[in-house]
N, CA, C and O atoms as a GROMACS GRO file, in nm:
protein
  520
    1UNK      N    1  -8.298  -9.734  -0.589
    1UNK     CA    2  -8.372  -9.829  -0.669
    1UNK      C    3  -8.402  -9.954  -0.586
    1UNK      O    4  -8.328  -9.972  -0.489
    2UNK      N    5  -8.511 -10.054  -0.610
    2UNK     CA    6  -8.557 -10.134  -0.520
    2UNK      C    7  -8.518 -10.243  -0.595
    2UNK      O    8  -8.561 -10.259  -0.709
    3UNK      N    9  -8.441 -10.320  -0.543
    3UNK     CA   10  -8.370 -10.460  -0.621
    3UNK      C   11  -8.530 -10.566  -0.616
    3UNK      O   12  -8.618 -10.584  -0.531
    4UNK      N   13  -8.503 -10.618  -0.764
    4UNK     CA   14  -8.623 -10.696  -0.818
    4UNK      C   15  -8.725 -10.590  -0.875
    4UNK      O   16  -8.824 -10.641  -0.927
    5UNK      N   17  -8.722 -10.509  -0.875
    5UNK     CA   18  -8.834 -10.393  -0.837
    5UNK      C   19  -8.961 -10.491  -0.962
    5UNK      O   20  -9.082 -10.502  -0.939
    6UNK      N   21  -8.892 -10.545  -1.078
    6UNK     CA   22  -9.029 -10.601  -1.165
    6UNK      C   23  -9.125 -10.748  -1.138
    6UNK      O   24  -9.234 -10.800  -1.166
    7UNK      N   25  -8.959 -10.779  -1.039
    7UNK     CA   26  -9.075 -10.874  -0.970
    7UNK      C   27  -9.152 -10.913  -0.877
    7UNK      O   28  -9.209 -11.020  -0.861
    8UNK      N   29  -9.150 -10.781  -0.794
    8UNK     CA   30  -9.243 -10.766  -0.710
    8UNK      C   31  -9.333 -10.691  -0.760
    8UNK      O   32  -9.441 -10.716  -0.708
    9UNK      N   33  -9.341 -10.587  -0.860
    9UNK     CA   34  -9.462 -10.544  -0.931
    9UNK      C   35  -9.529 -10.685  -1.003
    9UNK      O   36  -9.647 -10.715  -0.986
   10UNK      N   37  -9.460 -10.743  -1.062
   10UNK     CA   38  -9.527 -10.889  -1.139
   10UNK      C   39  -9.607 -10.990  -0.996
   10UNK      O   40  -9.667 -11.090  -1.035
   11UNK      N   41  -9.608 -10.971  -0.875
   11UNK     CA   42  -9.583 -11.053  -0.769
   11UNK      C   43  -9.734 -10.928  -0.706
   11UNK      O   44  -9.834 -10.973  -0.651
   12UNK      N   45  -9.724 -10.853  -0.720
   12UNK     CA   46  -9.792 -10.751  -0.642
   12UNK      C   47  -9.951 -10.768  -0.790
   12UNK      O   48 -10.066 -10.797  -0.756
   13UNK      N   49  -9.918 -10.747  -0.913
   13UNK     CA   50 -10.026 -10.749  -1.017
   13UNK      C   51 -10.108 -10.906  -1.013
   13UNK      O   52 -10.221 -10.944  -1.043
   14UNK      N   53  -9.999 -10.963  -0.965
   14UNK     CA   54 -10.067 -11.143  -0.980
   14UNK      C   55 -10.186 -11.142  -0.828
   14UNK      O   56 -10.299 -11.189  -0.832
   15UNK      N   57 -10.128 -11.084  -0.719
   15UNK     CA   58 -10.191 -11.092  -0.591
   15UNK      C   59 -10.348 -11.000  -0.622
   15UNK      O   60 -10.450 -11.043  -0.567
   16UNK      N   61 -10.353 -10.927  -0.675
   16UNK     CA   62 -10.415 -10.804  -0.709
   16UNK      C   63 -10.536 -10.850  -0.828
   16UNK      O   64 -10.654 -10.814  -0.838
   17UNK      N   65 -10.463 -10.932  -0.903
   17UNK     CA   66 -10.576 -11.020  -0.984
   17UNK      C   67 -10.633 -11.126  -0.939
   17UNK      O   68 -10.747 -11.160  -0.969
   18UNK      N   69 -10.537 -11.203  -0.843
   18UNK     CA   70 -10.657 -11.275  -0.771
   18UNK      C   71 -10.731 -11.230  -0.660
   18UNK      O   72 -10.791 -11.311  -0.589
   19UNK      N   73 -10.732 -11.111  -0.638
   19UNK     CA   74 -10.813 -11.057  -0.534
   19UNK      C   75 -10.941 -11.019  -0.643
   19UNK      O   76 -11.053 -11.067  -0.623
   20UNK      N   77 -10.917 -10.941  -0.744
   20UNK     CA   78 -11.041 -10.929  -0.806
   20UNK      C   79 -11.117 -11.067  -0.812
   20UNK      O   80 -11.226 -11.080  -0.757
   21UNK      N   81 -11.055 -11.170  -0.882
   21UNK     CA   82 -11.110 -11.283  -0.899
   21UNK      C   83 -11.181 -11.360  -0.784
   21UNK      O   84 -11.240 -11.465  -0.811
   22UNK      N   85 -11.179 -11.312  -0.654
   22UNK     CA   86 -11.209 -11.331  -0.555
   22UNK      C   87 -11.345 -11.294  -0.533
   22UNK      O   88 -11.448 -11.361  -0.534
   23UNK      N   89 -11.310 -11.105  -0.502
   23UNK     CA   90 -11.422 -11.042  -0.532
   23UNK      C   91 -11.536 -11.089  -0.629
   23UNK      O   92 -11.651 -11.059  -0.598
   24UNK      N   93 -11.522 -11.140  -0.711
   24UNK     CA   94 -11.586 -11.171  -0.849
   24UNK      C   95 -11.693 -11.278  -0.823
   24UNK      O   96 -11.812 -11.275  -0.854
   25UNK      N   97 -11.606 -11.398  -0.746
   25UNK     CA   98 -11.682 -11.514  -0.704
   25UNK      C   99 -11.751 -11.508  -0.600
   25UNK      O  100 -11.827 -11.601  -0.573
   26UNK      N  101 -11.742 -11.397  -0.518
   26UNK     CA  102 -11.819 -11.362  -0.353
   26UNK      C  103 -11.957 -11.313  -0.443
   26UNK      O  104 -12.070 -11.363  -0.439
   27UNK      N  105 -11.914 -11.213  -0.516
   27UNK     CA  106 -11.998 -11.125  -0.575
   27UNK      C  107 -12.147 -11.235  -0.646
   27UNK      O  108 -12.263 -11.238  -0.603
   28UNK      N  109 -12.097 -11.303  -0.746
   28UNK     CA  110 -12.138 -11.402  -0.768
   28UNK      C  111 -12.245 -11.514  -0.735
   28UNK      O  112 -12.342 -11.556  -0.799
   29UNK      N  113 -12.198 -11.542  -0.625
   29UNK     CA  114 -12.235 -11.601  -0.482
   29UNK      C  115 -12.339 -11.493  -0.461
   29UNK      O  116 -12.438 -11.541  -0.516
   30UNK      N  117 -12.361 -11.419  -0.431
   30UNK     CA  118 -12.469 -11.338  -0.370
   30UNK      C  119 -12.549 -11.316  -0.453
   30UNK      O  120 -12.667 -11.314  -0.417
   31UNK      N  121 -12.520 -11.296  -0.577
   31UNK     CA  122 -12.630 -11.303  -0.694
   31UNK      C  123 -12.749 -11.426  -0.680
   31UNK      O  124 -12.872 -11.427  -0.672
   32UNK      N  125 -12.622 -11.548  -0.684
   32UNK     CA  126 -12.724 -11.673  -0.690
   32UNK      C  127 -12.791 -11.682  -0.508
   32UNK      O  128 -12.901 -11.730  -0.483
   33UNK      N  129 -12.711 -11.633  -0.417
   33UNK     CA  130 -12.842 -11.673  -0.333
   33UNK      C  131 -12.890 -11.591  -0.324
   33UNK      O  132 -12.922 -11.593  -0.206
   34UNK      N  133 -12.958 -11.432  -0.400
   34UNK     CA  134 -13.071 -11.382  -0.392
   34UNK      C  135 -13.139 -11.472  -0.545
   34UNK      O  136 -13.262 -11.470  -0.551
   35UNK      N  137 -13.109 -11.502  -0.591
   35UNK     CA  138 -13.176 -11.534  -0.755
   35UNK      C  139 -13.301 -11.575  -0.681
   35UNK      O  140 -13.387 -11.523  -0.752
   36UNK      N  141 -13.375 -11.646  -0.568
   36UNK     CA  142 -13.496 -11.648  -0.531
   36UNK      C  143 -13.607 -11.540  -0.520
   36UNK      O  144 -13.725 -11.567  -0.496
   37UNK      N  145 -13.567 -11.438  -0.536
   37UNK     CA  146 -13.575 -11.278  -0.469
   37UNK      C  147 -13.627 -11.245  -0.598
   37UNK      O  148 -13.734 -11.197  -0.637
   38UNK      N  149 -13.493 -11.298  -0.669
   38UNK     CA  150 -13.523 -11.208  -0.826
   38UNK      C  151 -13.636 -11.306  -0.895
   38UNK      O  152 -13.711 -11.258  -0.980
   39UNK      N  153 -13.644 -11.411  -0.864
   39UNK     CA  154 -13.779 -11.508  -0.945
   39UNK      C  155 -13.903 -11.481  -0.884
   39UNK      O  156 -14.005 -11.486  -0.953
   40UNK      N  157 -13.913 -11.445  -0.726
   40UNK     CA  158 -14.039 -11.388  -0.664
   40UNK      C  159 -14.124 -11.286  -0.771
   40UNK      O  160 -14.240 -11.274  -0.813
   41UNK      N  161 -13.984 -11.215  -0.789
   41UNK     CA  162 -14.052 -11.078  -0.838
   41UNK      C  163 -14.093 -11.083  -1.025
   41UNK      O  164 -14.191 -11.030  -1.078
   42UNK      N  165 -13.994 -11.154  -1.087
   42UNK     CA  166 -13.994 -11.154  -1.222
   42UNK      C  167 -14.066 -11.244  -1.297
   42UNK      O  168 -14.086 -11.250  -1.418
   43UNK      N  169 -14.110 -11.335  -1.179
   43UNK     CA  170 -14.198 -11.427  -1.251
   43UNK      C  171 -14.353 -11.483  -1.124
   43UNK      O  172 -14.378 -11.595  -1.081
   44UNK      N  173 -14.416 -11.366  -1.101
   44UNK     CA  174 -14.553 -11.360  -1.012
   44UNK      C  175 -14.669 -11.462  -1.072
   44UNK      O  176 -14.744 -11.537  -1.009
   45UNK      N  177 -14.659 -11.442  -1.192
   45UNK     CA  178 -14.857 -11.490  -1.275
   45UNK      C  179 -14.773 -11.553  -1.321
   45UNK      O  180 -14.847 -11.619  -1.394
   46UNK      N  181 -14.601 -11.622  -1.358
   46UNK     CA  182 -14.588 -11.718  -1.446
   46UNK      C  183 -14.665 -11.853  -1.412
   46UNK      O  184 -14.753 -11.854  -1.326
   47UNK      N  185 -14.630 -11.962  -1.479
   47UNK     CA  186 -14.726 -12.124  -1.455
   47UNK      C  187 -14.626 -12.182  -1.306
   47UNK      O  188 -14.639 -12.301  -1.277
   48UNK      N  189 -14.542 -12.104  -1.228
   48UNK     CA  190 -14.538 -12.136  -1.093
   48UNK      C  191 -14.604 -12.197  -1.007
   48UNK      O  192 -14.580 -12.292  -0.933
   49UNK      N  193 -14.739 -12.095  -1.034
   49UNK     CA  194 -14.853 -12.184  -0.917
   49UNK      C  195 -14.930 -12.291  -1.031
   49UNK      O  196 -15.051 -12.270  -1.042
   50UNK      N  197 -14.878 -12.392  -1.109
   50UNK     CA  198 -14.902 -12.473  -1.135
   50UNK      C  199 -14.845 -12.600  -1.043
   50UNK      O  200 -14.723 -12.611  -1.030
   51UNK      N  201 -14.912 -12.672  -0.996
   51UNK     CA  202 -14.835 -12.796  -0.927
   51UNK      C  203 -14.699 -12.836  -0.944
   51UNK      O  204 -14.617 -12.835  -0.852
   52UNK      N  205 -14.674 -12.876  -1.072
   52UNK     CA  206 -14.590 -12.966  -1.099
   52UNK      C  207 -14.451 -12.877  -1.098
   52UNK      O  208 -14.345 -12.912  -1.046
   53UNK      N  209 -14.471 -12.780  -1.153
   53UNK     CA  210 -14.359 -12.674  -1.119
   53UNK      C  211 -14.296 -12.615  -1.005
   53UNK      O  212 -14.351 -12.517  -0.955
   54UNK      N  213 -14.204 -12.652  -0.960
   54UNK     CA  214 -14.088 -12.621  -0.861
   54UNK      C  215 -14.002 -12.550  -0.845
   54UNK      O  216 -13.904 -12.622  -0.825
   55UNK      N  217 -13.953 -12.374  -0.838
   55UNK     CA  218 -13.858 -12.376  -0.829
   55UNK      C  219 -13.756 -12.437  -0.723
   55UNK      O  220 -13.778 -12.408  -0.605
   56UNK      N  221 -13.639 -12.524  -0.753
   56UNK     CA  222 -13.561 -12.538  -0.667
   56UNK      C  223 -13.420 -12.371  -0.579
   56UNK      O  224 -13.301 -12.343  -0.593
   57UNK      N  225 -13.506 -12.328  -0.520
   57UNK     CA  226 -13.410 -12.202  -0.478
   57UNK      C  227 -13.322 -12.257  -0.380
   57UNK      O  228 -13.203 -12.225  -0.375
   58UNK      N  229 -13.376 -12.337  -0.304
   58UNK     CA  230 -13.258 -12.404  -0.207
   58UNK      C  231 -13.092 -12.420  -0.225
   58UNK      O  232 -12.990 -12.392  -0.162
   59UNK      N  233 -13.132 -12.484  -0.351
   59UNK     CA  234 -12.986 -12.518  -0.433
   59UNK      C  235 -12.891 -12.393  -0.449
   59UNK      O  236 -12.769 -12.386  -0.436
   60UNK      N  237 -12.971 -12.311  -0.478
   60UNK     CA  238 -12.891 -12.193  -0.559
   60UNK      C  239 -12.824 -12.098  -0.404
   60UNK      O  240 -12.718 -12.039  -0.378
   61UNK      N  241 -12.944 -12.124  -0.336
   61UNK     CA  242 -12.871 -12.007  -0.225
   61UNK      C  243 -12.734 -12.093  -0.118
   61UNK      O  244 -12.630 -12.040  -0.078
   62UNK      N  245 -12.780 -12.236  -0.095
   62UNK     CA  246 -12.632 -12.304  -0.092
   62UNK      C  247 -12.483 -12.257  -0.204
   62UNK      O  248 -12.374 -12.201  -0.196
   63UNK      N  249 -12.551 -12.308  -0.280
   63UNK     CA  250 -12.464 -12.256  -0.394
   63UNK      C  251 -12.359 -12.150  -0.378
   63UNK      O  252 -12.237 -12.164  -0.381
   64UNK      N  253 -12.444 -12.018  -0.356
   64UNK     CA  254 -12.433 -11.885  -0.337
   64UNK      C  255 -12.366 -11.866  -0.209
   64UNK      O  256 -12.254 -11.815  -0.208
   65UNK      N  257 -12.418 -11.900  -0.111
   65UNK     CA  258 -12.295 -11.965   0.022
   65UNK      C  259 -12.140 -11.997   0.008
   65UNK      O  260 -12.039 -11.938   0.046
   66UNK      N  261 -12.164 -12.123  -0.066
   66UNK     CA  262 -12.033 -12.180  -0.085
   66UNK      C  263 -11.969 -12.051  -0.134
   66UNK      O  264 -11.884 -11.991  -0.068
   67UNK      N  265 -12.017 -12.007  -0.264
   67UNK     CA  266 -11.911 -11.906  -0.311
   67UNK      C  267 -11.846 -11.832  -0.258
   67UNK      O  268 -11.723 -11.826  -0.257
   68UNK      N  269 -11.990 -11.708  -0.162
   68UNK     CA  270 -11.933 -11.682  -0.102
   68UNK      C  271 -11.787 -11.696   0.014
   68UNK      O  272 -11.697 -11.616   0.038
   69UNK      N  273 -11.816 -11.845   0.070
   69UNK     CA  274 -11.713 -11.841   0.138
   69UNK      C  275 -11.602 -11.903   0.036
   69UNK      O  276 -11.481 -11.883   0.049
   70UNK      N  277 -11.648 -11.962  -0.044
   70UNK     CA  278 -11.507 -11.962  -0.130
   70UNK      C  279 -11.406 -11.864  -0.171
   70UNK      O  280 -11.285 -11.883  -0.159
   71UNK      N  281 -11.461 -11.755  -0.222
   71UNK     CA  282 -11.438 -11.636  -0.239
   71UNK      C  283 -11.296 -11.549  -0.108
   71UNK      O  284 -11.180 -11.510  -0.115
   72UNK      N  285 -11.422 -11.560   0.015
   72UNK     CA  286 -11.357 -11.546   0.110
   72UNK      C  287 -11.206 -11.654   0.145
   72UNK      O  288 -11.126 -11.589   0.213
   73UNK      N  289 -11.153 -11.799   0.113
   73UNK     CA  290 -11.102 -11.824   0.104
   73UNK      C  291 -10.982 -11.820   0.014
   73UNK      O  292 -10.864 -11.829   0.048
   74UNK      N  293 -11.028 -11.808  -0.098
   74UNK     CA  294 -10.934 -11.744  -0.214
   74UNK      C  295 -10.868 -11.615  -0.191
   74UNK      O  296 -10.769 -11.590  -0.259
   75UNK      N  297 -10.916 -11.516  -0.090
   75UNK     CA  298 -10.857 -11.399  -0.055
   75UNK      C  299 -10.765 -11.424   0.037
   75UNK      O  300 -10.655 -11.369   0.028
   76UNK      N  301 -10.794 -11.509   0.139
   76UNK     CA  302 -10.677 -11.561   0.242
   76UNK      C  303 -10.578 -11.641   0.134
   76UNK      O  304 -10.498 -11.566   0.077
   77UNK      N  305 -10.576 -11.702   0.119
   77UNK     CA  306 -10.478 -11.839   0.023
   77UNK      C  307 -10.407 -11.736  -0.071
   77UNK      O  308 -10.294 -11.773  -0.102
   78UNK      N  309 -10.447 -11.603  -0.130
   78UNK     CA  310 -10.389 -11.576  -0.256
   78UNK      C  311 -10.266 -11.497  -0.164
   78UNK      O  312 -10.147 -11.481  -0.193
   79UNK      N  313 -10.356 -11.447  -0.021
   79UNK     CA  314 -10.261 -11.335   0.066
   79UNK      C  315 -10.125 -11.409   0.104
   79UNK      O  316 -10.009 -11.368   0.094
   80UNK      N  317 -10.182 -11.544   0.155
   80UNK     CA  318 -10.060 -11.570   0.185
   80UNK      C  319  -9.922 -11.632   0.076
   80UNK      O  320  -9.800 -11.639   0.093
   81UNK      N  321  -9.999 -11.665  -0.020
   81UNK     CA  322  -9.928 -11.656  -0.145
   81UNK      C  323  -9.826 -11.553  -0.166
   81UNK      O  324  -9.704 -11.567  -0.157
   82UNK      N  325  -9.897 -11.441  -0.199
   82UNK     CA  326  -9.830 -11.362  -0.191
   82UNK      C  327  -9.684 -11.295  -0.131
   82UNK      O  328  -9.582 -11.250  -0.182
   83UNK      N  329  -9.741 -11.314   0.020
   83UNK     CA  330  -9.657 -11.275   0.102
   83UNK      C  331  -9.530 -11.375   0.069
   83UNK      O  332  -9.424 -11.320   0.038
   84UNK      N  333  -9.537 -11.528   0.074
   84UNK     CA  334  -9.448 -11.623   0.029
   84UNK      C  335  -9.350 -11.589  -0.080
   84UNK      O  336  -9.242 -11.647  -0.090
   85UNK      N  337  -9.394 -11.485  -0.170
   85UNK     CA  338  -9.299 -11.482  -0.307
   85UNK      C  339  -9.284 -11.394  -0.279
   85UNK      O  340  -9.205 -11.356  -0.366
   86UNK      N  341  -9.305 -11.273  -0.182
   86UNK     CA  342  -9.266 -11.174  -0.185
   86UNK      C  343  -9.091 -11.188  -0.096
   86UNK      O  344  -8.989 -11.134  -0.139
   87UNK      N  345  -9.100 -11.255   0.004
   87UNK     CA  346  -8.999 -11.332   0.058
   87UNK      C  347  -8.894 -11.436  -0.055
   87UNK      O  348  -8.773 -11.454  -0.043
   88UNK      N  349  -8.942 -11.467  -0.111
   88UNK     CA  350  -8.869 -11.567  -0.166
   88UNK      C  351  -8.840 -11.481  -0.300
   88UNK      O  352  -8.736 -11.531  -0.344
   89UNK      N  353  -8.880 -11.375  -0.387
   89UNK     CA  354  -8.799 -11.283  -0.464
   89UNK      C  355  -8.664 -11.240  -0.372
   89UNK      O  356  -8.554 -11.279  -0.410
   90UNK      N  357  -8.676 -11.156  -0.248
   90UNK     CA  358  -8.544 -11.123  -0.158
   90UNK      C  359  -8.448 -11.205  -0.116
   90UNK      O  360  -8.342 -11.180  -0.058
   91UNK      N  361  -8.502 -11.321  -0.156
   91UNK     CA  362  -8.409 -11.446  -0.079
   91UNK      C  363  -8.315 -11.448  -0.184
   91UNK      O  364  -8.350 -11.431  -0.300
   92UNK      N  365  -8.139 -11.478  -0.134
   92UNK     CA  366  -8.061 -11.482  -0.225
   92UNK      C  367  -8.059 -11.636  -0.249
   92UNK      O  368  -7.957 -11.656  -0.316
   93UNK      N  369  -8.107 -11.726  -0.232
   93UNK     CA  370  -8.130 -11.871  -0.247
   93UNK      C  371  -8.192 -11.908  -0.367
   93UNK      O  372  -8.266 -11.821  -0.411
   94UNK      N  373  -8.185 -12.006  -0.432
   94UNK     CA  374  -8.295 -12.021  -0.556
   94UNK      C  375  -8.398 -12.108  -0.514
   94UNK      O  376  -8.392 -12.206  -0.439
   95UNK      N  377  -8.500 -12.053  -0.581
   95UNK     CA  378  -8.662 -12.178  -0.496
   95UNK      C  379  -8.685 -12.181  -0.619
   95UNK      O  380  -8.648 -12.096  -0.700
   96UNK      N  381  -8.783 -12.336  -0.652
   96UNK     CA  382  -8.864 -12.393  -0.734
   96UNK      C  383  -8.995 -12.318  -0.728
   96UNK      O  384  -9.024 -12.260  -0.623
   97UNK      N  385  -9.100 -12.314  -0.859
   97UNK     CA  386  -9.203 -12.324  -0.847
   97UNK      C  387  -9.282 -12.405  -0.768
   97UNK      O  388  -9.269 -12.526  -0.789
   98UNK      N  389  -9.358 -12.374  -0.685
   98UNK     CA  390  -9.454 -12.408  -0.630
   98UNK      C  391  -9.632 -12.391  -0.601
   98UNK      O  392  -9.664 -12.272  -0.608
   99UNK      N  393  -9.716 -12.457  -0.580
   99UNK     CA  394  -9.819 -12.395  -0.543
   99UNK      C  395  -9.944 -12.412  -0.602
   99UNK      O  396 -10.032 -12.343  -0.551
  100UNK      N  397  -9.982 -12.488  -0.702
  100UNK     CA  398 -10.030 -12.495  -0.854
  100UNK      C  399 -10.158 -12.597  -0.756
  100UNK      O  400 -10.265 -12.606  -0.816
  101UNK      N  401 -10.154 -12.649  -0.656
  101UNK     CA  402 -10.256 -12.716  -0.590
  101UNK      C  403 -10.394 -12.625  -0.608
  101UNK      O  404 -10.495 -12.671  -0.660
  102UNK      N  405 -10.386 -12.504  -0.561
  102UNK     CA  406 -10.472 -12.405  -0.533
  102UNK      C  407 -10.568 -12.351  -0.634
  102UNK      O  408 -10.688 -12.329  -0.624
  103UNK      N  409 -10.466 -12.329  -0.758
  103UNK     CA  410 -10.546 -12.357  -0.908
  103UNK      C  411 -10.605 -12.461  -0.976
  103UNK      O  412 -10.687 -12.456  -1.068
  104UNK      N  413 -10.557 -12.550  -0.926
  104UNK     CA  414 -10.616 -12.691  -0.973
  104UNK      C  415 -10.781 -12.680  -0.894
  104UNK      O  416 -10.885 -12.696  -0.957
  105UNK      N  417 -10.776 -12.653  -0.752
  105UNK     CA  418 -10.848 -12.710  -0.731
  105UNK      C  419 -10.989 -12.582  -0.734
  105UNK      O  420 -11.108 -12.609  -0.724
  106UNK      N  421 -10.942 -12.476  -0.746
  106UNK     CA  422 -11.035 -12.358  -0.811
  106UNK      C  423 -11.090 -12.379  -0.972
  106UNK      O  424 -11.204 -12.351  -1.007
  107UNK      N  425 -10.990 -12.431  -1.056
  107UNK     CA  426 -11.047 -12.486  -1.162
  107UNK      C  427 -11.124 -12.620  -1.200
  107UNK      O  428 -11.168 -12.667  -1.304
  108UNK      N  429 -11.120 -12.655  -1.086
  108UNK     CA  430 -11.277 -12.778  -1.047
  108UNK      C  431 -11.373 -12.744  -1.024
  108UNK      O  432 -11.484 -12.789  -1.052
  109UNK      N  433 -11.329 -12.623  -0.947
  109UNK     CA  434 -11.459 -12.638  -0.822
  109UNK      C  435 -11.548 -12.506  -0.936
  109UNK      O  436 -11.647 -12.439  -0.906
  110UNK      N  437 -11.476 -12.504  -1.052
  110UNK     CA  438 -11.575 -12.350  -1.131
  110UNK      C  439 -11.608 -12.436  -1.260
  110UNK      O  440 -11.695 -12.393  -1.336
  111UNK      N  441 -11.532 -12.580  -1.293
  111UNK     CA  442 -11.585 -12.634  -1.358
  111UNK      C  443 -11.747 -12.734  -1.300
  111UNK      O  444 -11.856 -12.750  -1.354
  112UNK      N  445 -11.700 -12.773  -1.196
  112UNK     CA  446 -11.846 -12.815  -1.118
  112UNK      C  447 -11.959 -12.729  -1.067
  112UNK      O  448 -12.062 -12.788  -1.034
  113UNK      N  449 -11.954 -12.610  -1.058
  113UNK     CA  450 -12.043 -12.521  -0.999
  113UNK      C  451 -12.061 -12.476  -1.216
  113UNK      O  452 -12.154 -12.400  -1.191
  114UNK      N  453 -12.056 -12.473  -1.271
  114UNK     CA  454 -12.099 -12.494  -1.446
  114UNK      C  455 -12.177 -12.654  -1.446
  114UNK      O  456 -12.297 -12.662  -1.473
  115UNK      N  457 -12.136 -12.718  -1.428
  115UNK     CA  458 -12.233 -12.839  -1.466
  115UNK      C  459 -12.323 -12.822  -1.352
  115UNK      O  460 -12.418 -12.899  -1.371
  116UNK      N  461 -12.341 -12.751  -1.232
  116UNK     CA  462 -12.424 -12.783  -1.184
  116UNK      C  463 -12.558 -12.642  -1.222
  116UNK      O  464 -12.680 -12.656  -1.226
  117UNK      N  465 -12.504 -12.556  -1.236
  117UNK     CA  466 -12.596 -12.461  -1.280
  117UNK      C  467 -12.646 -12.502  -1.460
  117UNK      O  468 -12.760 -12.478  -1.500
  118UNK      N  469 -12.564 -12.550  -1.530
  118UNK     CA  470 -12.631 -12.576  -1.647
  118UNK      C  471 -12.726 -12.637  -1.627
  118UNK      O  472 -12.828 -12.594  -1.681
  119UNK      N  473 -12.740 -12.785  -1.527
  119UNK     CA  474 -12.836 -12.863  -1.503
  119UNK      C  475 -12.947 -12.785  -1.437
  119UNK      O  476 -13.067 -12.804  -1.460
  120UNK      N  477 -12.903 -12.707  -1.364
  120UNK     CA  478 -12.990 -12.626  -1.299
  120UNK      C  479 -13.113 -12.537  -1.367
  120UNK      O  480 -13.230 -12.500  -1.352
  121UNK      N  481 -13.004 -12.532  -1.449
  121UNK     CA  482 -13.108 -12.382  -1.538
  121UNK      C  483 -13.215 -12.509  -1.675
  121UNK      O  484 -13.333 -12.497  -1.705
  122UNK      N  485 -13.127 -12.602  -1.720
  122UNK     CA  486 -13.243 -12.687  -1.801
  122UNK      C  487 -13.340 -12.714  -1.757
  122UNK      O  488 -13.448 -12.713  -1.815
  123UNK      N  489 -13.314 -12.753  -1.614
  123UNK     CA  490 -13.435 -12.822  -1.535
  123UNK      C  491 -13.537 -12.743  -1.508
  123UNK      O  492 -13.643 -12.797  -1.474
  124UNK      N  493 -13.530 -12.617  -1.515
  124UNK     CA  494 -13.590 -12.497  -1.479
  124UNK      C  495 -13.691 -12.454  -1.626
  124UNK      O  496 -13.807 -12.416  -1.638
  125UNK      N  497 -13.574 -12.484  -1.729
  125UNK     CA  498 -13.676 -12.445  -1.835
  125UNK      C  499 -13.758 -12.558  -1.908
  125UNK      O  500 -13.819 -12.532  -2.012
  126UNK      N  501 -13.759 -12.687  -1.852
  126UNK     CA  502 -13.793 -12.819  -1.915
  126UNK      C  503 -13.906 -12.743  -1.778
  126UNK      O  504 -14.012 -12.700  -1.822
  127UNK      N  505 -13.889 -12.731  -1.655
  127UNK     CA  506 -14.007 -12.737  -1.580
  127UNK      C  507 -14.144 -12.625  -1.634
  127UNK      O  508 -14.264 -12.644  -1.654
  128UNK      N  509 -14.041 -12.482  -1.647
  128UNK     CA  510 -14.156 -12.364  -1.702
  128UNK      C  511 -14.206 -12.429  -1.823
  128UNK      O  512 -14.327 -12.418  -1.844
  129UNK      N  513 -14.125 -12.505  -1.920
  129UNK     CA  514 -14.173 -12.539  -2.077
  129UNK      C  515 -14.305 -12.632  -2.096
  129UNK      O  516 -14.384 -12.643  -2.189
  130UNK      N  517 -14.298 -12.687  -1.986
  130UNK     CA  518 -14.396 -12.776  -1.941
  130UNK      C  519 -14.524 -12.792  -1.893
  130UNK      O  520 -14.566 -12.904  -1.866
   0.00000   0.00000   0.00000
């Protein structure tokens, strides 16, 4: 029998969900920097070639960047996470929680990439509405 055995399955399911969640935001990311691709095509004869109307695609494929490499960062950070508790379950020592920086600052950066696409997308339909 493998001593801890549930908490390295609990330790192994947590690593494993933030890898999806990873995946998720890369994935993501590539959506928004093709979304130019997808407006080429889905909106040809819309009021586009009206002057005043702009799409801003620039934004989005930055955007889509960042994620991407965010994404890519969240896969390193969760790995080495991981590996950390996987060590520190075997350790006969007692350790504190730690680590909560990493979520904090993923739960900004998905609350700011929301205000910035909400703005994004009004501006878009105040511009077509127009």
């Amino acid at each position: 029998m493998i001593p801890h055995f549930t908490d390295h399955a609990a330790n192994e399911r947590t690593y494993l969900a933030w890898v999806r969640t990873a995946i998720a935001i890369m994935a993501f990311g590539f959506l928004l920097e093709r979304f130019n691709l997808f407006l080429s095509f889905a909106l040809p004869s819309a009021p586009l070639s009206h002057p005043g109307v702009h799409l801003n695609t620039r934004a989005t494929e930055l955007l889509g960047l960042g994620l991407i490499l965010l994404g890519a960062w969240l896969t390193l950070l969760c790995t080495l996470r991981y590996h950390r508790n996987r060590k520190q379950i075997d350790d006969v020592d007692s350790h504190g929680y730690t680590g909560t920086g990493p979520q904090r600052a993923l739960s900004w950066l998905v609350v700011l990439m929301g205000i910035f696409l909400a703005g994004y997308v009004a501006r878009q339909v105040v511009a077509l509405a127009g």
